[in-house]
C-alpha positions in Angstrom: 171.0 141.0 32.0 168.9 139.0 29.7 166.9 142.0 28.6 170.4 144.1 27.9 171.4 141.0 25.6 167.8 140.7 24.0 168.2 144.6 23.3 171.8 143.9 21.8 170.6 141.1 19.8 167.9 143.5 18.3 170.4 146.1 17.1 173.0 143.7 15.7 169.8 142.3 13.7 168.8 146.1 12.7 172.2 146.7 11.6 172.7 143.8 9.5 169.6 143.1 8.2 168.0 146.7 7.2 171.6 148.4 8.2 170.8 150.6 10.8 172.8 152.4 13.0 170.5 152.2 16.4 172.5 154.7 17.5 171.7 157.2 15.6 168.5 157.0 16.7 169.5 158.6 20.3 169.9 156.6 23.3 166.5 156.2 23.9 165.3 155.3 20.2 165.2 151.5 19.8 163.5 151.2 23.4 161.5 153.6 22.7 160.1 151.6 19.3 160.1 148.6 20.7 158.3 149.6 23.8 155.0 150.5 21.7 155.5 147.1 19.5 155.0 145.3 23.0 152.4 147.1 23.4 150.6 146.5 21.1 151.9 142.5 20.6 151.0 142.3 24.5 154.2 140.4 25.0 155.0 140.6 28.7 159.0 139.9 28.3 162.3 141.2 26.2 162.5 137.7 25.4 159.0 137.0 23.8 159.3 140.0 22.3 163.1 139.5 20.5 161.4 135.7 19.2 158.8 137.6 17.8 161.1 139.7 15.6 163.2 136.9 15.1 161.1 134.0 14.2 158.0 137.2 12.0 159.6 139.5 8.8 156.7 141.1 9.2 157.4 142.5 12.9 160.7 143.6 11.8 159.4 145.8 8.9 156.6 147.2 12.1 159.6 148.0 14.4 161.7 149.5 11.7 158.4 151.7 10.8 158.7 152.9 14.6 162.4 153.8 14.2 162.4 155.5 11.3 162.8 159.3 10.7 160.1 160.5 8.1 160.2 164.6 8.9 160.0 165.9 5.5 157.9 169.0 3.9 157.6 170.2 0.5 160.4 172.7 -1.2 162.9 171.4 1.7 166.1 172.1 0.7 164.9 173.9 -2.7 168.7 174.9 -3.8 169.3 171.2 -5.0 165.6 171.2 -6.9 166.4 174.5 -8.5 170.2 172.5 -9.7 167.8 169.8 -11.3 165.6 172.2 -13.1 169.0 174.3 -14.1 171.0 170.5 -15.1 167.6 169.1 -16.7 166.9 171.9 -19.4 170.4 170.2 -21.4 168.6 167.3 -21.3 165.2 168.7 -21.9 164.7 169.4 -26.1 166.2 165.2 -25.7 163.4 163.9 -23.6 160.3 162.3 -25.2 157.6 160.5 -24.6 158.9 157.0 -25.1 162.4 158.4 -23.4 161.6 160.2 -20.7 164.2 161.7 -18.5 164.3 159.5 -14.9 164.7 160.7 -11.3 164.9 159.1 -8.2 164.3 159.9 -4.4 165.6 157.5 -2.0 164.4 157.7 0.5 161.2 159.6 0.0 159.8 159.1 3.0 155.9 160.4 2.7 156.5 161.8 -0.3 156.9 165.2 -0.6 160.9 165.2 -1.8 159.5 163.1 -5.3 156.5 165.7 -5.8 158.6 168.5 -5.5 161.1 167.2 -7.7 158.2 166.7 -10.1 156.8 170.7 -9.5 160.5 172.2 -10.6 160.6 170.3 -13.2 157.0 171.1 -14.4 157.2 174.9 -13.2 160.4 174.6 -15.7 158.3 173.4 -18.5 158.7 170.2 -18.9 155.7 168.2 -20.1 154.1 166.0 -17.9 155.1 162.6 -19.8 158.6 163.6 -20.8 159.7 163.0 -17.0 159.6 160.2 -14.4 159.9 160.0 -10.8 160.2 156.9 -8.5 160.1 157.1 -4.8 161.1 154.4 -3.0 161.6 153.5 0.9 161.7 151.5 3.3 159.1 152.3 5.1 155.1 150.9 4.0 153.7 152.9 5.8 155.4 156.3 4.7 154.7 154.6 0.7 151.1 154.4 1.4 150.7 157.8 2.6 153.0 159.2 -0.5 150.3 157.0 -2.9 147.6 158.4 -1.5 148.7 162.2 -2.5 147.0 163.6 0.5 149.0 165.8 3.0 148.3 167.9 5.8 149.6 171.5 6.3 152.9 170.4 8.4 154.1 169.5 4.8 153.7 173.3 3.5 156.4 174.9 5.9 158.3 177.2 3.2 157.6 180.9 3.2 156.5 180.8 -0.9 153.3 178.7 -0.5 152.1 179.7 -4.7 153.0 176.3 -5.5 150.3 174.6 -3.2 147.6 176.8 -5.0 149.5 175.3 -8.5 149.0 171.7 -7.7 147.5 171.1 -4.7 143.1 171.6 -3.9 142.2 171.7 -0.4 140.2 169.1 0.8 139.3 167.7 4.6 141.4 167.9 7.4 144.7 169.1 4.1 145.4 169.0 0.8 145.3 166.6 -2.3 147.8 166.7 -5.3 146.6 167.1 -9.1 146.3 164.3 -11.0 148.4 165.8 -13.5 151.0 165.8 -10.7 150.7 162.3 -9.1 151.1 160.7 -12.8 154.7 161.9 -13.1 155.3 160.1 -9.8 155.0 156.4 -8.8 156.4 154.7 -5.3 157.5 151.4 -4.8 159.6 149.4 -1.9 163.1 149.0 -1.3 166.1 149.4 1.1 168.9 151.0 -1.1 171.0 149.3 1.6 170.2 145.9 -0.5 172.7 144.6 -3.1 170.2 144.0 -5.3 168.2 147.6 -4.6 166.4 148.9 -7.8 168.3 146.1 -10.1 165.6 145.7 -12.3 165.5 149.1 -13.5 167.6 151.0 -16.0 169.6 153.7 -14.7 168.3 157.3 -13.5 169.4 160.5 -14.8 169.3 161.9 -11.5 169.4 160.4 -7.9 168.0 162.1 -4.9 169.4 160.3 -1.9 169.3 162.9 1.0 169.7 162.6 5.1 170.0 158.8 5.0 173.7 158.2 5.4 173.7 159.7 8.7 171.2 156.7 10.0 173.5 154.2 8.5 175.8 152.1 10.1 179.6 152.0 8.3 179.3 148.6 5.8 175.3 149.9 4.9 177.1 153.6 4.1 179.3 151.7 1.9 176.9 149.2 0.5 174.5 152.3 -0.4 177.2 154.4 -2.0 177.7 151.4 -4.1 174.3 150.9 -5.0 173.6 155.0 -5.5 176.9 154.7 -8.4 175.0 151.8 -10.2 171.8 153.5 -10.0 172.8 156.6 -12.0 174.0 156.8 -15.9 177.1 157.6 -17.1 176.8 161.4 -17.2 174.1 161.5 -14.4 174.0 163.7 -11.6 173.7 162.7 -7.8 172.0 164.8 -5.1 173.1 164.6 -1.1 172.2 166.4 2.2 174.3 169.0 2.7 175.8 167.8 5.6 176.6 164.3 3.3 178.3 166.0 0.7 182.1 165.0 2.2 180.6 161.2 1.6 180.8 161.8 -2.4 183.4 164.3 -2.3 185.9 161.5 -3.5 186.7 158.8 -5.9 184.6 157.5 -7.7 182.3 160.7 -7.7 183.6 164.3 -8.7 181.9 167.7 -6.9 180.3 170.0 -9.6 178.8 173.9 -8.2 175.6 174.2 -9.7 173.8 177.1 -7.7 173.9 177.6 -4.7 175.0 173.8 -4.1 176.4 170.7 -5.3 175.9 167.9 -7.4 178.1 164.7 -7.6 178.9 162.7 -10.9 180.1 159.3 -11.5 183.9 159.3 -13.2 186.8 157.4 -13.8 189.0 156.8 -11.0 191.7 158.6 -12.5 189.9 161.4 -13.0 188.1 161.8 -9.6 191.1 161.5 -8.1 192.8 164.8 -10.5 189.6 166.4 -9.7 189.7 166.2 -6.0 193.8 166.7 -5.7 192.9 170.1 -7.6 189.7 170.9 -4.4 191.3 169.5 -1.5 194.2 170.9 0.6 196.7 169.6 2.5 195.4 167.9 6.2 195.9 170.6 8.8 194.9 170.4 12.5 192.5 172.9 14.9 194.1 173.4 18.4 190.9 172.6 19.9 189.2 175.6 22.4 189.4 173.6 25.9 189.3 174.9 29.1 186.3 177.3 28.6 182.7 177.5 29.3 180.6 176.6 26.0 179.4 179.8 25.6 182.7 181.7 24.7 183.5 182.5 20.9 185.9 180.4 19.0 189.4 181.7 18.0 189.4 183.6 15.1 191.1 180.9 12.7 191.3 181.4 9.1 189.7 178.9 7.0 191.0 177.9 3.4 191.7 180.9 0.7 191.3 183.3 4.3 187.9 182.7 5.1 187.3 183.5 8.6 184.4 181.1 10.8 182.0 184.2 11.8 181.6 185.0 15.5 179.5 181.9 17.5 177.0 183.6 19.9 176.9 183.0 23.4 174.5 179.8 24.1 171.3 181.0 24.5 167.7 180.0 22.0 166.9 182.3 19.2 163.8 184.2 19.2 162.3 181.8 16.7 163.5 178.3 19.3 161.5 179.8 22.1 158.4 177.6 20.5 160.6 174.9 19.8 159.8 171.5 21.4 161.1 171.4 25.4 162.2 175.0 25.0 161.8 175.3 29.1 164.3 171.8 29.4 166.4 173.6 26.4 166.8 176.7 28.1 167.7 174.9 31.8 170.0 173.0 29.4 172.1 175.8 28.2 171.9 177.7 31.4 173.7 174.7 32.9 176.2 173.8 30.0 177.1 177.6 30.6 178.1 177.2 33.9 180.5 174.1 33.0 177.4 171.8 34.3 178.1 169.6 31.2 177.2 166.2 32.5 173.7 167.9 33.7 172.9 170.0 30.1 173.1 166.3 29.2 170.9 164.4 30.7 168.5 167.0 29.9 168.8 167.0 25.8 168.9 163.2 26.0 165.6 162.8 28.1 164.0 165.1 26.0 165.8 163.2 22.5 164.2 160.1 24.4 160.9 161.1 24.3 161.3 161.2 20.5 160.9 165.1 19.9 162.3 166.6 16.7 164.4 169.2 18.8 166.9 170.3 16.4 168.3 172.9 19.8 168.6 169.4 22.0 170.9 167.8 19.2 172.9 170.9 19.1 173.7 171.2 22.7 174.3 167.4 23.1 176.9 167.7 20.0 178.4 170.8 22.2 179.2 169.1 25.0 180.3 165.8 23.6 182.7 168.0 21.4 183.7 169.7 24.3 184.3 166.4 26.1 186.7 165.2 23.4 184.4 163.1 21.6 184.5 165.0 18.0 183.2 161.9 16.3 179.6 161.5 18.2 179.6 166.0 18.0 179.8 166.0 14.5 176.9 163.6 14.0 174.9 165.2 16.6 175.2 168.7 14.7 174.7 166.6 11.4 171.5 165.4 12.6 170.5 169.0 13.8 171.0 170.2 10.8 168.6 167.5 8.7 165.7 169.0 10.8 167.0 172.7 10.3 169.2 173.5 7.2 169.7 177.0 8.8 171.0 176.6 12.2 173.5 178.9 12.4 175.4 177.6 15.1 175.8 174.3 14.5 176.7 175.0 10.7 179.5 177.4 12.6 180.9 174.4 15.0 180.8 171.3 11.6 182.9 173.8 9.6 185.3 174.1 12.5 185.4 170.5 12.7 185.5 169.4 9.2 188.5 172.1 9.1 190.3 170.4 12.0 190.3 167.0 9.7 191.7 169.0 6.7 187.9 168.9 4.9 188.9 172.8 3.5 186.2 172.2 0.6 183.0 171.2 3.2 184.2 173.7 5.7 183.5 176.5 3.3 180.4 175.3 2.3 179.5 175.0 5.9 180.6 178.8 6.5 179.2 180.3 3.3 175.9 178.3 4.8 176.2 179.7 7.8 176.8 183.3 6.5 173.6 182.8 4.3 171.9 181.4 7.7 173.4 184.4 9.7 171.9 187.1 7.2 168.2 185.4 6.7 168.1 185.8 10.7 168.9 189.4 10.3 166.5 190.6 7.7 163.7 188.0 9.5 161.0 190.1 11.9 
């Protein structure tokens, strides 16, 4: 009992103090991190170990450094780098030496998201000193390894690999970034959950603030949408996840195509709300598909302006999952969701979530069943999260337009489709 409150205790603290939604983290997460701070504390009890966090900052900062997600790689994402490059060349015959054009990347984890912000906007021609990029997290530890500029080849995961021979030499055990790139590009501390986050610095140009709001809970979503429209200039742009867009897609931000994706600017009220009364459509409802295995197709329902969710494959791993992490588990765990074994499929994606693998197939299936048990809500944020470690998961792009077209989100669910369209044909024309 006293180890269940001591565990309770620790999340309320996560939540308000870093704000931290411990559940996001799967069911296994927070014991999982605090499991190898004992460890390493030698505390023999829940309680020692809860005083410990309680009564040092210092082993707070060390547990949240266990809990938090820092998968990143160069390029990831590249449509919303190639928006900057396209919104920054207005801005470009402006910036100086003295008035550079800003940019920032919270979080930036290790530090790839900052560098690669900085390579567009070289590879567009910018000088080096007409352009500034601060990374900040909350993480030390991820800071450190973003100062040092050294990365190892799980950062280089894109299929156009030029820019490494561009700006990166090779070196022992991975590569180093050019001097010329690391001096557009400086790191420093925060928690852009923190009213006072980045307050002694001028507003950015641009802010880069992508896959964090799913970790958040509710009040540090808010408190970090607040700080993200103080951070950036009248005029400025935002950048998102994709699967965050629907956060900013409201007053006091308006949705502007640029590409292949979208930016978000800061606006009068008045005007956000014209803007989004002329995107949004009216709330409609999705007679959810009950009563069926998991592996049978979705009706045919039209989206907004006729656009039709394309045809969900039976469950079953892609070609390119069968290396995934647990793929054995994964495949026992489809083959059971498949035969209306729900409660079974599981137990398995959340024993294998538990064991802290980056299995963006077990977060899929668990957001499957909990859809198909009712429980929208906790789907949505498990397909969410399957998508921040692949952008091009076809499937669960297919099953978060349904649902965001079930809550009358017409403009997301046609992003989500014309995603998974763009998903659906790179699988085709891939060996």
């Amino acid at each position: 009992m006293n180890a269940r409150l001591n565990l309770k205790k620790l999340e309320v603290l996560l939540s308000q103090s870093v704000g931290l939604d411990v559940a996001s983290f799967g069911p296994q997460g927070l014991e999982r991190a605090i499991a190898i701070r004992e460890r390493i504390l030698g505390t023999q009890a829940r309680n020692q170990y809860w005083e410990a966090v309680r009564r040092r900052p210092e082993e707070l900062q060390a547990l949240v450094e266990e809990l938090v997600v820092s998968e990143t790689w160069f390029h990831r994402e590249s449509a919303a780098l190639e928006a900057l490059a396209a919104q920054g060349a207005r801005l470009k015959d402006l910036a100086t030496k003295d008035r550079p054009i800003r940019i920032l990347s919270a979080p930036c984890a290790t530090g790839e998201e900052p560098l690669s912000i900085a390579m567009a906007l070289l590879d567009s021609g910018w000088e080096p000193d007409h352009f500034r990029v601060l990374g900040s997290d909350i993480s030390r530890r991820s800071l450190e390894s973003a100062a040092s500029g050294r990365f190892t080849s799980h950062s280089f995961r894109t299929l156009d690999l030029s820019f490494r021979d561009r700006y990166f030499r090779e070196i022992v055990g991975g590569y180093e970034a050019s001097d010329v790139l690391m001096s557009t590009v400086r790191f420093e501390h925060g928690n852009l959950v923190a009213p006072d986050f980045m307050a002694h610095e001028p507003p950015f140009d641009f802010v880069f603030c992508r896959n964090l709001f799913i970790y958040l809970s509710d009040p540090a979503r808010q408190q970090a949408l607040t700080s993200v429209l103080h951070l950036v200039r009248d005029g400025g742009g935002v950048f998102v996840g994709a699967a965050e867009c629907r956060l900013l897609n409201q007053p006091p931000f308006m949705i502007e195509k640029t590409g292949t994706t979208f930016m978000f600017r800061p606006t009068k009220l008045e005007e956000a709300s014209a803007t989004l009364d002329s995107l949004q459509a009216k709330h409609a409802s999705l007679t959810r598909v009950s009563g069926k295995p998991l592996g049978s197709l979705p009706e045919r329902t039209p989206l907004a302006d006729g656009l039709e969710p394309a045809r969900l494959p039976p469950l079953g791993l892609r070609s390119s999952q069968q290396r995934a992490v647990g793929a054995g588990a994964i495949a026992e765990a489809y083959r059971l969701a498949d035969g209306g074994r729900l409660k079974e499929a599981a137990v398995i994606c959340e024993s294998i979530l538990s064991k802290g693998a980056a299995s963006p197939q077990a977060l899929y299936l668990l957001g499957l069943v909990r859809d198909a048990e009712g429980d929208s809500a906790s789907g949505e944020a498990l397909y969410r999260k399957a998508l921040y470690l692949d952008p091009t998961y076809y499937e669960a792009l297919v099953q978060l337009s349904l649902i965001r077209k079930r809550h009358g989100d017409f403009q997301e669910s046609r992003v989500l489709q014309e995603r998974a369209n763009r998903a659906l044909n790179q699988q085709e024309v891939s060996p």
